[in-house]
BAKETI-939295 format. One record per residue (C-alpha): residue number from 1; residue in three letters; x, y, z. Coordinates in nm, 4 decimals, decimal comma. Example, Ala and Ser with C-alpha at 12.3 -4.5 7.8 and 13.67 -1.06 7.14 Angstrom:
BEGIN
[badren 1 "ala" [1,2300 -0,4500 0,7800]],
[badren 2 "ser" [1,3670 -0,1060 0,7140]],
END
This chain:
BEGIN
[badren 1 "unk" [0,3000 0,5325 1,3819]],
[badren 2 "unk" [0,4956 0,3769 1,1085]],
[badren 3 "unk" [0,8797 0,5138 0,9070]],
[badren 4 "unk" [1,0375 0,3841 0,6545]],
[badren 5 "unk" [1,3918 0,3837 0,7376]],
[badren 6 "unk" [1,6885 0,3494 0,4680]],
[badren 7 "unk" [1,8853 0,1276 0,6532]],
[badren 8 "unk" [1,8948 -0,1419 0,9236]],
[badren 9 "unk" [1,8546 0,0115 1,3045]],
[badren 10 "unk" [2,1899 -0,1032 1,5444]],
[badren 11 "unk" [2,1252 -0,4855 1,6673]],
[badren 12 "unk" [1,9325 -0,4525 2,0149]],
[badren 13 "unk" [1,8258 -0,1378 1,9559]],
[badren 14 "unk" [1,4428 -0,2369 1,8565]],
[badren 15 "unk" [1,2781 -0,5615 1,8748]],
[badren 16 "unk" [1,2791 -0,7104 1,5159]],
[badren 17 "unk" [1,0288 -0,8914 1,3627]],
[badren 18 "unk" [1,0302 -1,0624 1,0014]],
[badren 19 "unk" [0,7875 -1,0526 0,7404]],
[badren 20 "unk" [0,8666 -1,3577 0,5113]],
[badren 21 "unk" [0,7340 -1,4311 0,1328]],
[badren 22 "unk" [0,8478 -1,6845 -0,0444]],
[badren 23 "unk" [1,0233 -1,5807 -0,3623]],
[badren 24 "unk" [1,0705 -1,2110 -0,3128]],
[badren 25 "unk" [1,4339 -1,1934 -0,3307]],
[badren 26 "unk" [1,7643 -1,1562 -0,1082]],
[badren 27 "unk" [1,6679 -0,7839 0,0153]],
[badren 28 "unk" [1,5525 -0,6597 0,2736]],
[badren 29 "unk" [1,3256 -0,3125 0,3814]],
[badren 30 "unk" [1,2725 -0,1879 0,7265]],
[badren 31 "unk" [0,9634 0,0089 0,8931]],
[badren 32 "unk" [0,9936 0,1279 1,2321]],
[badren 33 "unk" [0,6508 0,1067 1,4009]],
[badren 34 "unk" [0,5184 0,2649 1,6578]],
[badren 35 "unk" [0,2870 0,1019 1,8949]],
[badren 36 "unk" [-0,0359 0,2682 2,0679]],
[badren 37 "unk" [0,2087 0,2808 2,3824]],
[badren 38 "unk" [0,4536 0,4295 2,2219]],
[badren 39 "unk" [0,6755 0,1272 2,1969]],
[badren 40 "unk" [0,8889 0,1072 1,9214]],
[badren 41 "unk" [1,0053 -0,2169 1,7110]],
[badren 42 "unk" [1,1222 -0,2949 1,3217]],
[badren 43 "unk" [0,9958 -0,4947 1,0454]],
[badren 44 "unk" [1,2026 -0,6781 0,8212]],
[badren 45 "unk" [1,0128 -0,6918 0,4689]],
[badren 46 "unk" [1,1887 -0,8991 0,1964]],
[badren 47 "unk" [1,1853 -0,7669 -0,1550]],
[badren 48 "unk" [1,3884 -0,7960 -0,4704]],
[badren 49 "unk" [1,5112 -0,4332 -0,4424]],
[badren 50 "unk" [1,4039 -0,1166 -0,2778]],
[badren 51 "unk" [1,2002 0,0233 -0,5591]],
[badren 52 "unk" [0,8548 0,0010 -0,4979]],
[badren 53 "unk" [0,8245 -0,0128 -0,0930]],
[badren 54 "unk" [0,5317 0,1591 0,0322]],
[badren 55 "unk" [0,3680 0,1928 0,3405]],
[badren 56 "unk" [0,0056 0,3545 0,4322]],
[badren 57 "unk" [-0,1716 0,3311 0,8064]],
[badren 58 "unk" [-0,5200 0,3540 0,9789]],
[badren 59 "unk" [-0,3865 0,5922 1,2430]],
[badren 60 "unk" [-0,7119 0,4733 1,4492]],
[badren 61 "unk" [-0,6775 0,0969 1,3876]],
[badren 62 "unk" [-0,3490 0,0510 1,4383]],
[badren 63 "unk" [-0,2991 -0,1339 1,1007]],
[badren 64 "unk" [-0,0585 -0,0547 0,8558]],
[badren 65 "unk" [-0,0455 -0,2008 0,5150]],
[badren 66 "unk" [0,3257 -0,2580 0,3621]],
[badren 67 "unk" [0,4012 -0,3589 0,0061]],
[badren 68 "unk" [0,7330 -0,4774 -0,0676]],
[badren 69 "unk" [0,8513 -0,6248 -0,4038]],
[badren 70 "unk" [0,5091 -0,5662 -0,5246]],
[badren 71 "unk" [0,3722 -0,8066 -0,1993]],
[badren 72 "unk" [0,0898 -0,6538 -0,0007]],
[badren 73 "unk" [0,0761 -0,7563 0,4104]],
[badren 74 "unk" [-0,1422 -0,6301 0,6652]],
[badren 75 "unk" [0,0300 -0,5751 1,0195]],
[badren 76 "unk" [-0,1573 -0,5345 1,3461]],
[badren 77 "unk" [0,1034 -0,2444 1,4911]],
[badren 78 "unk" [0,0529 -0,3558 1,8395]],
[badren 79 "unk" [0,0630 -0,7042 1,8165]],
[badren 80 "unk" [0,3605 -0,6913 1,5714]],
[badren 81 "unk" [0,1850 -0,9656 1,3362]],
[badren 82 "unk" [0,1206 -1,0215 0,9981]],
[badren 83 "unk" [-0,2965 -1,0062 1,0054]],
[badren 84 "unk" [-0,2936 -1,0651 0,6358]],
[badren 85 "unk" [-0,1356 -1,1654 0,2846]],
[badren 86 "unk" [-0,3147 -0,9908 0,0109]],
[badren 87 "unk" [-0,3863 -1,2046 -0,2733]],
[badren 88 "unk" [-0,3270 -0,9711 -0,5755]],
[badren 89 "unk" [0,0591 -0,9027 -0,6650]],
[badren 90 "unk" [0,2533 -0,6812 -0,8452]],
[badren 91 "unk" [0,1147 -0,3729 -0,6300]],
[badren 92 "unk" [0,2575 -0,0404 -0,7939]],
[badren 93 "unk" [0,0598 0,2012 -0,5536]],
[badren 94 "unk" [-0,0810 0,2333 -0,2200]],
[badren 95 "unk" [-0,2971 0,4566 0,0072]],
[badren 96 "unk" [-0,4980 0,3971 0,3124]],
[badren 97 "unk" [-0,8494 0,5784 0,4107]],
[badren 98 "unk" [-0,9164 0,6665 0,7841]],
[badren 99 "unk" [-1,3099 0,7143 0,7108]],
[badren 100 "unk" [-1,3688 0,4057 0,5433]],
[badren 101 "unk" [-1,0410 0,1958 0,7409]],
[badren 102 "unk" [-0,9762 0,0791 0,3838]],
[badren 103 "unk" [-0,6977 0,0211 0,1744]],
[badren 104 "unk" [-0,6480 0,1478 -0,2061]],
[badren 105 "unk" [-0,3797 -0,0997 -0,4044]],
[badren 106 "unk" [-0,2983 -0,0771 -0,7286]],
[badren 107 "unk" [-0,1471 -0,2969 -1,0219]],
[badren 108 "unk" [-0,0457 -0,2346 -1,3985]],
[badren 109 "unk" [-0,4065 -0,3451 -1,4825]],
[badren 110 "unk" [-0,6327 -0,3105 -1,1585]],
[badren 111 "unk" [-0,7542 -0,0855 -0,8687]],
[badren 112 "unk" [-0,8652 -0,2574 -0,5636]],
[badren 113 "unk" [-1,0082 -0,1239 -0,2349]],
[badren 114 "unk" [-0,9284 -0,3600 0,0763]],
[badren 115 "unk" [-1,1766 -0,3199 0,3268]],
[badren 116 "unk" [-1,1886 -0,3733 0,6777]],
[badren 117 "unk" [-1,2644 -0,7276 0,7171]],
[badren 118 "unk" [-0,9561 -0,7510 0,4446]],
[badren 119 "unk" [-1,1645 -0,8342 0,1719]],
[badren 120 "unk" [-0,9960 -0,7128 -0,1782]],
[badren 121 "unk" [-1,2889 -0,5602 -0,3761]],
[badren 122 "unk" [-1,1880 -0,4756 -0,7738]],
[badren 123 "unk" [-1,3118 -0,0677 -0,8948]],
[badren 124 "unk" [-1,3874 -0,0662 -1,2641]],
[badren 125 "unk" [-1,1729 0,1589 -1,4522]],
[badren 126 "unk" [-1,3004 0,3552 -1,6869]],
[badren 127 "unk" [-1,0465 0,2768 -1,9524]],
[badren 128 "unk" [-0,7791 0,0125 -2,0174]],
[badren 129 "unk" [-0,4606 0,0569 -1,8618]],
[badren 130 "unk" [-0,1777 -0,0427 -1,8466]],
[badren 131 "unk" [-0,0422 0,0894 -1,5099]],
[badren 132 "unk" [-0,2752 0,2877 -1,1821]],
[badren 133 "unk" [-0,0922 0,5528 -0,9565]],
[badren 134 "unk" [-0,1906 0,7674 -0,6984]],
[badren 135 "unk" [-0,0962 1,1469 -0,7291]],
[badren 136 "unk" [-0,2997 1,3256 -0,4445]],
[badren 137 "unk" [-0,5560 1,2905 -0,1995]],
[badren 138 "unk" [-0,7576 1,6244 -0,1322]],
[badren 139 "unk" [-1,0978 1,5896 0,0409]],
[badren 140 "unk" [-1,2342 1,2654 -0,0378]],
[badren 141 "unk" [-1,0873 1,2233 -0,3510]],
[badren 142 "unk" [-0,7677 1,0490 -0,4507]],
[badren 143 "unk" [-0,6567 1,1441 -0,7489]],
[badren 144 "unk" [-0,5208 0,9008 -1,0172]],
[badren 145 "unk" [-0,2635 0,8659 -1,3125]],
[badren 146 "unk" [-0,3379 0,6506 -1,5315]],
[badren 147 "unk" [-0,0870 0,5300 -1,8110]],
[badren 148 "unk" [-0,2089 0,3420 -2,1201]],
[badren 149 "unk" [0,0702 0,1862 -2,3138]],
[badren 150 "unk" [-0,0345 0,1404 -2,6960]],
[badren 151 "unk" [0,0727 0,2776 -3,0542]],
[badren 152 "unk" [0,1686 0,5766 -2,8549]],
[badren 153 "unk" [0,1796 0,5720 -2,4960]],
[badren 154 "unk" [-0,0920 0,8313 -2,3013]],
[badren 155 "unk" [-0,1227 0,9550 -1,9662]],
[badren 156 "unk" [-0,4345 1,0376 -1,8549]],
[badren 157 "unk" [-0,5006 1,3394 -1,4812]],
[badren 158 "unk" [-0,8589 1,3145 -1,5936]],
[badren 159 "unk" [-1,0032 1,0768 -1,3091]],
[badren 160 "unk" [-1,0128 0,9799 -0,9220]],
[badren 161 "unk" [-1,1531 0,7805 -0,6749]],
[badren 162 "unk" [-1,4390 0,9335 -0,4854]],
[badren 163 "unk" [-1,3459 0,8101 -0,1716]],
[badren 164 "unk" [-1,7338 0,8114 -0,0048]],
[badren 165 "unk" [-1,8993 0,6391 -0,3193]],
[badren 166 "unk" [-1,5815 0,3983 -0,3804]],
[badren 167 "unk" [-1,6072 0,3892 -0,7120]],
[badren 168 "unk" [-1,3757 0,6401 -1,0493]],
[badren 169 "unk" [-1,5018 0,9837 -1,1383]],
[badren 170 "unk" [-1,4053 1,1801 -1,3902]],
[badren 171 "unk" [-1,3014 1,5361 -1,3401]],
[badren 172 "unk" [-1,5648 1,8078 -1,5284]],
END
C-alpha cells in the first residue's frame, strides 16, 4: 500500500498531492501510495532533510501514518487527504498495529500510542530517557531501545511494549 521512494516520480506519471507544515524546511520526501483499487498517486512530505522519514500503515484501514522532519500526519490512502496533524513533534520512531489500528510514535523523552479515533495517549516508561526506538516486533510485542544520556551514556534491550495490554514490560 505505501513506498518510500528516493526520488521524485517523472511529472504526469502519478497524481501528486502535498502535505504542507509550516516550518519544516526546503525538502521534500515522496511515498507512493497505493489505493484499495489499486490506483497509484505520490505524496509530497516537506522536511528539513531525509533523515528521519518513516512510514507505517493499517493495511485494513487504509491509513498510513508518515513522519517527516520529526512531523507526524495521518493520510486516508484512498481519499489522498491529510485526516490528521499529530500534536507531539520531534517523532524519532514509528510503527503501526493492525489488531489494535493504532499507531506507536516516539520522541527523545516519550512513547505514545495513537489510537483509532487519533487520540495520542502517553505509555509510562519505566525509566528516564533520553531517546525511544523501535528494534522488532515479534508476536505482540514491540521491542524497544532505550538510550539514557547521563554521566555515561546507557542503552538499555531490557523492555517492550506488550502490544494487547498497551502498556512497557520488562523482559525476565
Amino acid at each position: 500500500m505505501i513506498k518510500i521512494l528516493d526520488n521524485l516520480p517523472c511529472s504526469g506519471e502519478y497524481e501528486e498531492i502535498f502535505f504542507e507544515f509550516n516550518g519544516l524546511g526546503q525538502n521534500w520526501c515522496y511515498v507512493l501510495f497505493t489505493t484499495s483499487i489499486g490506483e497509484k498517486w505520490v505524496g509530497h512530505f516537506r522536511a528539513e532533510n531525509h533523515i528521519n522519514f518513516k512510514v507505517a500503515d493499517l493495511t485494513l484501514k487504509n491509513i498510513a501514518c508518515i513522519v517527516s522532519g520529526g512531523h507526524g500526519y495521518i493520510v486516508d490512502i484512498d481519499k489522498k487527504s491529510k485526516l490528521a496533524d499529530l500534536k507531539q513533534d520531534m517523532i524519532l520512531d514509528l510503527s503501526a498495529d493492525e489488531k489494535t489500528n493504532s499507531f506507536y510514535i516516539s520522541t527523545y523523552w516519550s512513547l505514545t500510542r495513537v489510537d483509532e479515533n487519533f487520540n495520542e495517549i502517553d505509555i509510562d516508561l519505566p525509566i528516564g530517557i533520553d531517546g525511544v526506538y523501535f528494534t522488532n516486533k515479534v508476536d505482540r510485542k514491540l521491542f524497544l531501545k532505550l538510550e539514557e544520556i547521563g554521566a555515561d551514556f546507557t542503552t538499555s534491550y531490557d523492555y517492550y511494549i506488550d502490544l494487547d495490554k498497551q502498556k512497557i514490560e520488562q523482559k525476565h
